[in-house]
C-alpha positions as CSV (number, residue, x, y, z in Angstrom):
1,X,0.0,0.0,0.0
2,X,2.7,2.4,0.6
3,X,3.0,5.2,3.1
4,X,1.5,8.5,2.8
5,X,3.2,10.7,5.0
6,X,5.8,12.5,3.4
7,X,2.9,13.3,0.6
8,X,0.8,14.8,3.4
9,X,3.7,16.1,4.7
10,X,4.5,18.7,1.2
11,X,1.2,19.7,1.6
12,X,2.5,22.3,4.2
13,X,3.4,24.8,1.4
14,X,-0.8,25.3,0.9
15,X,-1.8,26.5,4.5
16,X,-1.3,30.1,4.3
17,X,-0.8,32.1,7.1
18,X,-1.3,34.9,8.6
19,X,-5.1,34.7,7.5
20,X,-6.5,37.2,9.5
21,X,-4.4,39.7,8.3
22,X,-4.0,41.6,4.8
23,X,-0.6,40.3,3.3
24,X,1.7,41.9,1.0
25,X,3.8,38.8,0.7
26,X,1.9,35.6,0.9
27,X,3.6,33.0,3.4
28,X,2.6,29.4,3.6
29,X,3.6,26.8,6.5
30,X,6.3,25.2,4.6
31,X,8.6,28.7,4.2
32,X,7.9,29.9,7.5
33,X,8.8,26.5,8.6
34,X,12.0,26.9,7.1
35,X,12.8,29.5,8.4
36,X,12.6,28.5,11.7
37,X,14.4,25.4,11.3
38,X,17.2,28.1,10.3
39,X,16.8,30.7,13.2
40,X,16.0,27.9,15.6
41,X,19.4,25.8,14.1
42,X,21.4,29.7,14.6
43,X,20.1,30.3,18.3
44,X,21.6,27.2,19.1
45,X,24.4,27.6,17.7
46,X,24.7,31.2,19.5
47,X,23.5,29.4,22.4
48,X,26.4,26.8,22.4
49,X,29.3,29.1,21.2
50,X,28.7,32.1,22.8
51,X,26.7,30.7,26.3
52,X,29.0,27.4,27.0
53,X,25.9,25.3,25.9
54,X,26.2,22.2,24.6
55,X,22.9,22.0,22.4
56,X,22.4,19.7,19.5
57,X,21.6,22.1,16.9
58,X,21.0,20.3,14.1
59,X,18.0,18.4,16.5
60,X,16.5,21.8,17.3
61,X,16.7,22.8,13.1
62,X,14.7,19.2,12.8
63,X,12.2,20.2,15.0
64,X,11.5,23.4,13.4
65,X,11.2,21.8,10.0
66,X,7.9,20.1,11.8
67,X,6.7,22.2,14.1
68,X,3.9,23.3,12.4
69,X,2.9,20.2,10.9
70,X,0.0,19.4,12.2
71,X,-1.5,22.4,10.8
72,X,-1.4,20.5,7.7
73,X,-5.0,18.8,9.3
74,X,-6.3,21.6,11.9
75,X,-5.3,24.4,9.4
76,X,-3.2,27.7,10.9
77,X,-5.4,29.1,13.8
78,X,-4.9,33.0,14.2
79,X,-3.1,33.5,17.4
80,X,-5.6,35.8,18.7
81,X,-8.6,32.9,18.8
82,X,-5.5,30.7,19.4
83,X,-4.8,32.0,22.8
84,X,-8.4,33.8,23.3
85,X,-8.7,32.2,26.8
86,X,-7.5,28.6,28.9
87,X,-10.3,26.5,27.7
88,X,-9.4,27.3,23.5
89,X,-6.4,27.3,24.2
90,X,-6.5,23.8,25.5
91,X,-9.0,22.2,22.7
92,X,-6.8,23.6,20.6
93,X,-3.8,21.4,22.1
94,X,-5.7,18.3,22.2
95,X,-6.6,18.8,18.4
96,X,-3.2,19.5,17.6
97,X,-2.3,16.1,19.8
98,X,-4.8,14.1,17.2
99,X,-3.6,15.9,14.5
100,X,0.1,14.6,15.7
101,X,-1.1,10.8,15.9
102,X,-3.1,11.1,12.1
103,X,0.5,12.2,11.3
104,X,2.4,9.8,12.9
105,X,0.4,6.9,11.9
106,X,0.7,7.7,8.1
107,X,4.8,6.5,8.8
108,X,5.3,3.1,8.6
109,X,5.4,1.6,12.4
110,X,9.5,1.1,12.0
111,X,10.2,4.6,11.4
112,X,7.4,5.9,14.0
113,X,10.0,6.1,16.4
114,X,12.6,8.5,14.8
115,X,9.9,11.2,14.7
116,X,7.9,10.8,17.7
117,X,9.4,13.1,19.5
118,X,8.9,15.9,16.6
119,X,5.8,15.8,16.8
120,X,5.5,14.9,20.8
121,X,7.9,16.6,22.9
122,X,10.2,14.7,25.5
123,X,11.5,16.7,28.8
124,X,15.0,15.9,27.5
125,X,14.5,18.4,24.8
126,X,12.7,21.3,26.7
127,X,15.4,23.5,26.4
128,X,15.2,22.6,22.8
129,X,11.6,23.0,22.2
130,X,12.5,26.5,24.1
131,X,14.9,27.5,21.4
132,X,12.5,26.6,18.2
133,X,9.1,28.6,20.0
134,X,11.9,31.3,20.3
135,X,12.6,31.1,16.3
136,X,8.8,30.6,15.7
137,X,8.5,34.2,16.9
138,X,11.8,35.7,15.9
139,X,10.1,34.6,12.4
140,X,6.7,36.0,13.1
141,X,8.6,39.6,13.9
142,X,10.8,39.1,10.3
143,X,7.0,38.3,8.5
144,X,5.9,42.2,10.4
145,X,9.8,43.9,9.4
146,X,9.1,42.7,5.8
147,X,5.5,43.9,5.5
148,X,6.2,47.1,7.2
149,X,8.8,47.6,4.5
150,X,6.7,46.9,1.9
151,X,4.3,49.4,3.2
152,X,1.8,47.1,5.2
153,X,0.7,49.0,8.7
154,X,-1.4,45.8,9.3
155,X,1.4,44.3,10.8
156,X,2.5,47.0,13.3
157,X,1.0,46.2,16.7
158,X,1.6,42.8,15.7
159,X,5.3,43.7,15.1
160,X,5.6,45.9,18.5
161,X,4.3,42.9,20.5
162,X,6.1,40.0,19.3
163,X,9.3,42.1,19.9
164,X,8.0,42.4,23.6
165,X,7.1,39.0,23.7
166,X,10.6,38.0,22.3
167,X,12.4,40.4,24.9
168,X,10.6,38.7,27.5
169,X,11.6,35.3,26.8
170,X,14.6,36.2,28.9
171,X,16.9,33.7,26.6
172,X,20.2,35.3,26.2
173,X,20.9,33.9,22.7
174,X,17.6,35.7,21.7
175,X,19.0,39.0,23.0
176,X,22.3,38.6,20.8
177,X,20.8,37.2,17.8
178,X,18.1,39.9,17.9
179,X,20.8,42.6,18.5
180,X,23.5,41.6,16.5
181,X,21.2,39.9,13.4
182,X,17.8,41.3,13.3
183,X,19.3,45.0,12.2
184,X,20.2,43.2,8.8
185,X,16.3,42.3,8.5
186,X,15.5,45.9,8.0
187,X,18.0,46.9,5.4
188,X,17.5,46.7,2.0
189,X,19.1,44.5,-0.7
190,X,21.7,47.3,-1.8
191,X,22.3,47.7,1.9
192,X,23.1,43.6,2.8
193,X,25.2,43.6,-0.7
């Protein structure tokens, strides 16, 4: 029969996000995915050259690649019904947790194991899990830097408070990457050459 997974799987690249909002620059889950496997792989990194950590990047770039997967079946909720109050918030998690199982049990049952704990986190990789939520939102402020600079106001308060959310996350590597990387985000190309 075959497995249908990884199928399902490149399906990311149709959820669109940021539905609520009026976008200059479409983004679908399998970009901003990418992205934060990238920013969540470089916090790491920060995290383990300039902080004395000894993290395994490349882990925390895996889990940022599926992060969002399961939004491939519940569809991207906006953030603001997302976290609208305690009892959403956690219907929401327990459909994201059958989302994670349909997921899982489109893998054939010898390779279930390798991505378990992608899509279910263990307490060996809080920290971990830490560092990718981190590069979810250092993402979701690039999304607001790029539409403001496109001309988009819709994305202003939503810029202003991911920044505050970001700054109090109290994670060092944040505070350098936002301070010694995020600058770049707001130049343009003739600028970065």
């Amino acid at each position: 029969m075959g497995s249908n997974f990884y199928a399902m799987v490149s399906r990311m690249k149709l959820i669109e996000r940021w539905s609520l909002m009026r976008n200059t620059i479409p983004e679908n889950i399998s970009e901003h995915s990418l992205e934060v496997s990238i920013l969540a792989h470089a916090l790491a990194v920060i995290s383990n050259q300039r902080l004395g950590n000894n993290l395994n990047a490349e882990k925390a770039a895996l889990m940022g690649i599926y992060h969002d997967a399961t939004e491939i079946i519940t569809g991207d909720m906006p953030t603001p019904i997302k976290y609208f109050n305690k009892d959403i918030q956690g219907a929401f998690k327990a459909v994201e947790n059958v989302a994670a199982e349909k997921l899982l049990s489109m893998l054939p049952e010898d390779m279930r194991k390798s991505y378990e704990s992608l899509f279910f986190p263990l307490d060996e990789d809080k920290y971990l899990w830490k560092i990718v939520k981190a590069a979810d939102k250092l993402s979701a402020l690039i999304k607001c830097i790029e539409e403001r600079k496109a001309g988009n106001t819709e994305f202003h308060r939503a810029e202003n408070s991911i920044y505050d959310t970001l700054r109090n996350m109290q994670m060092r590597e944040v505070d350098i990457f936002m301070e010694e990387f995020l600058p770049a985000y707001y130049r343009t190309l003739d600028e970065l050459s």
